[in-house]
N, C-alpha and C positions, 0 to 999 in steps of 0.2 A: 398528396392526392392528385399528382400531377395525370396519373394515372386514367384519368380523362381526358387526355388529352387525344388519345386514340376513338373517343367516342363524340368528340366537338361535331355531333349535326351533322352526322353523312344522313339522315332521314331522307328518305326516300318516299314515304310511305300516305296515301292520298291522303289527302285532308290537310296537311301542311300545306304553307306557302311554297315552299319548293319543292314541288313532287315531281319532277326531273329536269336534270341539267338537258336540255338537247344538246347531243353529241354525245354523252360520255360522259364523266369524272360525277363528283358528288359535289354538294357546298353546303353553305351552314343555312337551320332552317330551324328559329325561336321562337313561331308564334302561329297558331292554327284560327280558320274558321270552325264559328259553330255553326247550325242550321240558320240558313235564311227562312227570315218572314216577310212574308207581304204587308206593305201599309197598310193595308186595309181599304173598304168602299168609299170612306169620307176623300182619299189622296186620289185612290185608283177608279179609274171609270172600266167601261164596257169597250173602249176603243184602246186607241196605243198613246200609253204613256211612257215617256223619254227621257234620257238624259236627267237626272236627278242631279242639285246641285243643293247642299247645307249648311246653314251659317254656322259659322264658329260654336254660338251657347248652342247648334240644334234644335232653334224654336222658331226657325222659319226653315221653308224648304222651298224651291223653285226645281219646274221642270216643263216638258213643251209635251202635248199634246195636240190631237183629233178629235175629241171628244166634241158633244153638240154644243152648243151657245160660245163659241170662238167666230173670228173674222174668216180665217184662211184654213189652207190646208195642215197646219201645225198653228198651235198659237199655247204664248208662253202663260203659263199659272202659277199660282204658290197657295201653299198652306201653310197656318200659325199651330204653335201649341203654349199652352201656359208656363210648362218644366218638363224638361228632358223624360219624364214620366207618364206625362197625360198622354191621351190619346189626341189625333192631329184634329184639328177643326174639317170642315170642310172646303175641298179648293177651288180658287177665288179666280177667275180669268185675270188677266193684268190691266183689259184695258185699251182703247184704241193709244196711250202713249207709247205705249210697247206693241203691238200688233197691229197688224193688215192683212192684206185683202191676201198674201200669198205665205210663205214660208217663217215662222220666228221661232227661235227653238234654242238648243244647248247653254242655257245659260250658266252663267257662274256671279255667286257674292264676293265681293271683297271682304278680308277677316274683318274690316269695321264694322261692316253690313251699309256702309254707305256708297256701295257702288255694285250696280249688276252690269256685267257683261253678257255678249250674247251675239247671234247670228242672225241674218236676215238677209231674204233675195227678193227684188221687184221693189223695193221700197227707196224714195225719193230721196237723190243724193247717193247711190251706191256704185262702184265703182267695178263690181264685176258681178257674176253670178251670183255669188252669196259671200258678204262683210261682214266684218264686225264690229260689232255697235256698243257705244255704253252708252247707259244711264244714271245720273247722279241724283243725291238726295242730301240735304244738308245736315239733318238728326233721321236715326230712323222712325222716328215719329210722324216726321213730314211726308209730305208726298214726292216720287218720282220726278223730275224735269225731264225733258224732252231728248230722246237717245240723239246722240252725236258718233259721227261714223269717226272710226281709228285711224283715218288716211290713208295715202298710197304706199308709203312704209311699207304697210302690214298687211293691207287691202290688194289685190289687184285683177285683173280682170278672170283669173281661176276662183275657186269657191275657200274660202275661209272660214271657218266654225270652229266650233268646240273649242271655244277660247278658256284658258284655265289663269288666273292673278294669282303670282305667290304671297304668302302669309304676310310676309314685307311688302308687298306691293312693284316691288323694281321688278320680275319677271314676268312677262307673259307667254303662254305657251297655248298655241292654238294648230289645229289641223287645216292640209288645204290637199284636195282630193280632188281630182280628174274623174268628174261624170262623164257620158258620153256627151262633144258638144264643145264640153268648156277648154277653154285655154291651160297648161300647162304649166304651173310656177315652175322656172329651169331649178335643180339642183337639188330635184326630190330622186325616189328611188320605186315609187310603186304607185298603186292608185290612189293613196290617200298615205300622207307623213303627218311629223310631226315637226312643227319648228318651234324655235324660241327667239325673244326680241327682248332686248333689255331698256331700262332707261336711261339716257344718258344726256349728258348738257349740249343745248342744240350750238348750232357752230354759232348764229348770229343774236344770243338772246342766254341766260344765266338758266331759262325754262328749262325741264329739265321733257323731253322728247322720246320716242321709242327708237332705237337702232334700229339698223337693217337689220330682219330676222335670219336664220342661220338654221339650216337645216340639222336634227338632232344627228345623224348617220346611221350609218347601215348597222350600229348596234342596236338602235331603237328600230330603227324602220326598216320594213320588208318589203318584197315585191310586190306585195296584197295593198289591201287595204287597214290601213295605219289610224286613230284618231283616238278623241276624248284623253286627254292627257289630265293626271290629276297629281301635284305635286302634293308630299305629305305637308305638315305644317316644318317640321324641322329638317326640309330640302335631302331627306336622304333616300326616299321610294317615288320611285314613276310610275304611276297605276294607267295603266290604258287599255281600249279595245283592239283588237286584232282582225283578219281574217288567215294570218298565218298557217300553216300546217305544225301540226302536233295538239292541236285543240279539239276540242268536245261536242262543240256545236256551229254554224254559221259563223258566228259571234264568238269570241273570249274574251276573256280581261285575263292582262297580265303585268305582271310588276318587274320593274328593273328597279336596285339599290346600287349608292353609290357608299364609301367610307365616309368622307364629308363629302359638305354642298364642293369643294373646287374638286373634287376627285372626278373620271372619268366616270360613265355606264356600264355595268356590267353587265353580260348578259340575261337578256328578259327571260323571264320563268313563266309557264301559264300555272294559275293558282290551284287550278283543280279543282274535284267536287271538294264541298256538296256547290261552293261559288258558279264552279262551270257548270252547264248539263249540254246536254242533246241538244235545246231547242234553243241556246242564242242567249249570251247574257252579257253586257254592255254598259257602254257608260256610267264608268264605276266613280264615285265623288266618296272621299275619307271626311272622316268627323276632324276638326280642330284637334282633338284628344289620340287620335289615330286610334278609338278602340273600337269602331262603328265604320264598315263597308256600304254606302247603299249603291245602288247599281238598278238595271232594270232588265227583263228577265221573259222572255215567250214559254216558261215550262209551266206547265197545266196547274190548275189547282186555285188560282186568281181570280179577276175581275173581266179581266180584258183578253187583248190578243196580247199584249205587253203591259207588265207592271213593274212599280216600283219595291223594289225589296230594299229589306236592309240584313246584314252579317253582324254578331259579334266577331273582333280579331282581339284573340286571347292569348294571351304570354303562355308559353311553355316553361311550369314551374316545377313537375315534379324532375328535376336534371338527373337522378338516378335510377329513372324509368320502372321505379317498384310500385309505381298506382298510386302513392299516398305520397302528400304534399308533407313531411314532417320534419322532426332535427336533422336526419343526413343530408337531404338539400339545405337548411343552413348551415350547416357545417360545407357545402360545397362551396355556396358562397361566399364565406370568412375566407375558405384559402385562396378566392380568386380578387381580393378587396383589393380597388386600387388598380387591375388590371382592365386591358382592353379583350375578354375575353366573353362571347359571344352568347356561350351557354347561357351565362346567370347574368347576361346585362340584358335586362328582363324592364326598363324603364326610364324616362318615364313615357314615352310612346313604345308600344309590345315588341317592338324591334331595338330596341334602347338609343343610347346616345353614347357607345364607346368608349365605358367606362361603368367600371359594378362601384356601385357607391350607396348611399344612403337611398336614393329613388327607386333602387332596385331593389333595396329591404323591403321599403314601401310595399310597392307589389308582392312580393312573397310574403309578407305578414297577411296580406288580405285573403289569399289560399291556404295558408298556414294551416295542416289537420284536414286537410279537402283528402277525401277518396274520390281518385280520379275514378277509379274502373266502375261505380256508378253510373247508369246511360240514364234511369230514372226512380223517381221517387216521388208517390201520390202519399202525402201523408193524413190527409184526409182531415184538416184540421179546421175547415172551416167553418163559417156556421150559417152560412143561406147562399142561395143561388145554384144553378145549375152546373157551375162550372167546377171541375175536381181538380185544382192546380199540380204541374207537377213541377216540384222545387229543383230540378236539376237541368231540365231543357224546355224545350217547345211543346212536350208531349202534354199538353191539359187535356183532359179527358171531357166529354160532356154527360152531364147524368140524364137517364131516363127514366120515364116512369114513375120521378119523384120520391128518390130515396129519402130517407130523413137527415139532417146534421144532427150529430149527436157531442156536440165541442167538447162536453164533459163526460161522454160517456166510452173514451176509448181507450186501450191496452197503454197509446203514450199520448195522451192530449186526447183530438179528439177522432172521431172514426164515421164510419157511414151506416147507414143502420138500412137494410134491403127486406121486401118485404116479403120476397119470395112467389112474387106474382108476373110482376114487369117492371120492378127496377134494376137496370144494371147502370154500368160506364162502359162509354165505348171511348178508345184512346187512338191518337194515330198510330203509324208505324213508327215501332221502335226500334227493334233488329230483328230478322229472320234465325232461328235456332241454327239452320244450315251454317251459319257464317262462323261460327266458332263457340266457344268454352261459352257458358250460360248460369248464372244463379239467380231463380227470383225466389221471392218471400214475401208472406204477411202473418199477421194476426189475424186474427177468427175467432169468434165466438157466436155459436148456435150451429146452420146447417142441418137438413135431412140426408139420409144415404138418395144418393144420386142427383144431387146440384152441383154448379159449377162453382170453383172461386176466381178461376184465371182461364182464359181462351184466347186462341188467334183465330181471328177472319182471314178467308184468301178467296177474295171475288175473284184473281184471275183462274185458277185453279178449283178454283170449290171443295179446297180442302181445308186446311187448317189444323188445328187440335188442342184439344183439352190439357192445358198445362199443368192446372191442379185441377183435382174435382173430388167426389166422396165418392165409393164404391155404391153403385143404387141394391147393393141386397142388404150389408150392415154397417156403410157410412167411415169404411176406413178409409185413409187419404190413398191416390192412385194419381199416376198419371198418366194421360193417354199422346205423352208426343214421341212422336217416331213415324218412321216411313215404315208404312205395309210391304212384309209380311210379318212386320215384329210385335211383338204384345207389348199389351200397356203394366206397367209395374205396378205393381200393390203394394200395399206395407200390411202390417196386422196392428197399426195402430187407428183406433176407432174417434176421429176426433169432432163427434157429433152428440155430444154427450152437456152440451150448454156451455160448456167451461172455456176459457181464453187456452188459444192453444197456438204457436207460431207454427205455422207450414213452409212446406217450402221442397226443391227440388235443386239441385244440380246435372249440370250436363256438360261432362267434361268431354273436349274435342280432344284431345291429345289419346284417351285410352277408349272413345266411343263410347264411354258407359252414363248412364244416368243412376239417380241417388236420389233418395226420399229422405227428409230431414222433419219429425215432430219434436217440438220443445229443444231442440238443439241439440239431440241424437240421431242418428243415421239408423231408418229403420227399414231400409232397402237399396237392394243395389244390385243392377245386372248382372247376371251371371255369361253371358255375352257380350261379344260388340253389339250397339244396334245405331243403325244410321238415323240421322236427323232427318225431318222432312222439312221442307224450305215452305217459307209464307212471306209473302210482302205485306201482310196487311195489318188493320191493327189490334189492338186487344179488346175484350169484354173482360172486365170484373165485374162479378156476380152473375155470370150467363156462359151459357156452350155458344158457340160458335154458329150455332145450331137456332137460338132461340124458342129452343123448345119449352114448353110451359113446364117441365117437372125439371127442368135444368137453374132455374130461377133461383140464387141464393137467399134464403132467409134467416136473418141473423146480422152480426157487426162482421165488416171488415175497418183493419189498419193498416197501418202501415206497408205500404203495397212498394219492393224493391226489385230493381233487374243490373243485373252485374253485369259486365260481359266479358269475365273470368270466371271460373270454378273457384269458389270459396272453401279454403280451407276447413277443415271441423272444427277445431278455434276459432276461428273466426266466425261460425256461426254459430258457435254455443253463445259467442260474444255477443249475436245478435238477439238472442234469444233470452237475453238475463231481465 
């Protein structure tokens, strides 16, 4: 099966961590973001919040702010959580022992959680623009002692911050950046680098001391502006911000990997969407586990001018690129057991540890049977509240109107029951039809000729369209997506008749055709090409697009799916049994 070896991760393709080499050639690329989300109002305020820093278990989190009830113009906060699962408390200022009258900000924990690092300018004892400061605690149960400056070492009269402590504790890696004004540390490369200092035994004393720091070089640092350095826990990914050229926004974050910790830097990668966007996104801190990016973000849709988000980073498990996580990716991995071979060392951080072994079973037994090409899936299974979860991504729907849960009243579990008045879902953006090949589907039971089951909203455009719906003269299924001047498809299958009945549509990119699917027959099918129409927005189930009062679904939906392939006829008989 060596025969992959021609396909070892030349990916290219956005959404990967390495979505292109600057300059030329390709390299190896294991492990994707999913959608970021924002912490939420208890973390994030209405000002700008920074620089996110998280402890090892993920139940404490630090970061600096503007926000009201602080001392200065940044001052540093944190928030608790019970288990990696709750939701965050609300966040706490630090305090006059960590803050004053001027700048405190980019902190970092130590993996004990017994020490914060951190920056600070105008504050007594500091030895140039802005230091770096720790503070210690003895349990973290105890309270904070009084920050202590890191010396002239590390300190000196240019600005110092975004101090980063490795998992071991012997490395420190911190930014020092030329504002206008400030003094220049010799033997940087741009407006803001990156250095490192290590521990070492002092010449008159067994203590063990911080060396002179050591500029990272011109593989790390550019002419720009350089900073927020964030080592992974197993020393092999450099995460930081940029102001480089080949990025997204103001702001990027980008990752350099070494082989091992004594190996050289390779060249930095910017990570790409959905991570980067347009509007600046920085100060990226990894989870102890490496499967958790948080970072903070100016793209719309938050609390503030700047929040804190966080990323899942997910192993790349299906290694034979067919959609479906099953035996032929184990079978890929048995033949590569034992080697240093990049595909299937998938663990246990999503970039691995050089070497396919037992840890990397681990992880692929926990995808093991995943369809990838799933983008969502509402399956409606709950039994109160507003909220319609979707089990595949971010996409949860909000209900309206006060549909009913029905837990035991559905085609598989349980389903939503609409009343045909003003209940729908309305869901975020999932994919535009424009963007390629397309399968959605549900269950149904009830419906009048001419209501909706499926809709896309496009407030920039004010178009959108009816993906499924009933024909409003005798109720058979139709679908109205396409760009005008094309018509919408009919079937002659009438599936308004009370009875459970699977719906559904395809829309395959490759031959421009669309497909009507009842009970897991194909009961239509273009007799032309017809072009997609493009929507950014998100969907309604049970409602047009439109909101119109005779558009209202009445009856059950389930199981509500969107592919972003064309599904074979097998495969959806499959779906339909």
């Amino acid at each position: 099966m060596k025969w992959l070896n021609g396909y070892r991760m030349s990916l290219v393709l956005v959404g990967f961590v390495v979505v292109i080499v600057i300059g030329g050639g390709n390299a190896y690329a294991d492990f994707t973001f999913g959608t970021p989300t924002n912490l939420g109002p208890k973390v994030n305020s209405s000002a700008n919040d920074h620089d996110p820093c998280i402890s090892a278990d993920e139940l404490e989190i630090f970061f600096h702010s503007d926000r009201s009830g602080g001392y200065g113009d940044c001052d540093l906060w944190f928030a608790m959580r019970s288990t990696k699962e709750d939701a965050w408390d609300e966040a706490v200022h630090l305090g006059s022992g960590f803050n004053t009258w001027n700048f405190d900000g980019t902190p970092c924990i130590s993996a004990d959680g017994l020490e914060v690092y951190f920056s600070s300018n105008g504050r007594t004892g500091g030895l140039g623009y802005c230091d770096i400061w720790k503070a210690s605690r003895p349990t973290r149960s105890e309270p904070w002692g009084p920050p202590v400056n890191l010396g002239q070492t590390i300190n000196t009269s240019a600005s110092e911050s975004h101090p980063h402590i490795s998992t071991d504790g012997l490395s420190l890696y911190f930014a020092c950046a030329a504002w206008p004004g400030d003094s220049v540390r010799p033997g940087g490369y741009g407006g803001g680098d990156i250095w490192l200092t290590e521990l070492q035994t002092g010449r008159q004393t067994t203590e063990l001391v911080w060396g002179p720091p050591v500029n990272l070089g011109a593989t790390i640092n550019s002419s720009v502006y350089d900073a927020a350095p964030c080592l992974s826990a197993d020393g092999l990914m450099l995460f930081f911000h940029s102001d480089r050229t080949g990025g997204y926004g103001n702001h990027d974050i980008w990752v350099a990997r070494r082989k091992t910790p004594n190996d050289p830097w390779e060249k930095p990668l910017n990570l790409g969407p959905p991570v980067n966007s347009s509007y600046g996104d920085a100060g990226p801190a990894l989870s102890g586990d490496g499967k958790t990016l948080y970072f903070f973000s100016g793209r719309p849709g938050g609390t503030g001018a700047w929040d804190l988000l966080q990323a899942p980073i997910i192993p790349i498990v299906d290694f034979n690129r067919d959609g479906v996580v099953d035996n032929a990716d184990m079978c890929i991995m048995v033949d590569c057991w034992g080697e240093d071979y990049s595909l299937c060392d998938i663990g246990p951080m999503p970039w691995g540890d050089g070497i396919v072994d037992v840890e990397d079973l681990i992880i692929l037994a926990e995808h093991l049977f995943e369809d990838l090409r799933i983008v969502a899936h509402w399956k409606f299974d709950e039994t109160r509240g507003s909220i319609a979860y979707d089990s595949i991504d971010v996409n949860d729907g909000i209900c309206h109107g006060g549909p009913l849960w029905r837990p035991d009243g559905g085609k598989i579990d349980g389903a939503l029951q609409f009343d045909g008045i003003d209940d729908y879902v309305e869901t975020p953006f999932v994919r535009s039809p424009a963007d390629g090949s397309l399968s959605v589907f549900a269950w149904i039971k009830g419906a009048v000729p001419g209501q909706a089951i499926i809709s896309q909203i496009d407030a920039t455009r004010g178009e959108g369209s009816a993906w499924l719906c009933t024909d409003p003269s005798d109720g058979r299924l139709i679908t109205r997506l396409m760009q005008p001047p094309f018509s919408p498809l009919q079937s002659e299958s009438v599936i308004t008749d009370g009875l459970w009945h699977h719906v559904g549509f395809v829309y395959d990119f490759e031959g421009f055709l669309r497909y009507l699917y009842v009970d897991g027959a194909q009961v239509a099918k273009d007799v032309i090409p017809v072009v997609p129409i493009h929507s950014d927005g998100g969907l309604y189930i049970g409602a047009d697009k439109t909101l119109e009062a005779a558009t209202f679904f009445s009856g059950l939906i389930d199981d509500v799916r969107i592919y972003n392939v064309a599904l074979t006829p097998e495969e959806i008989a499959a779906l339909a049994q």
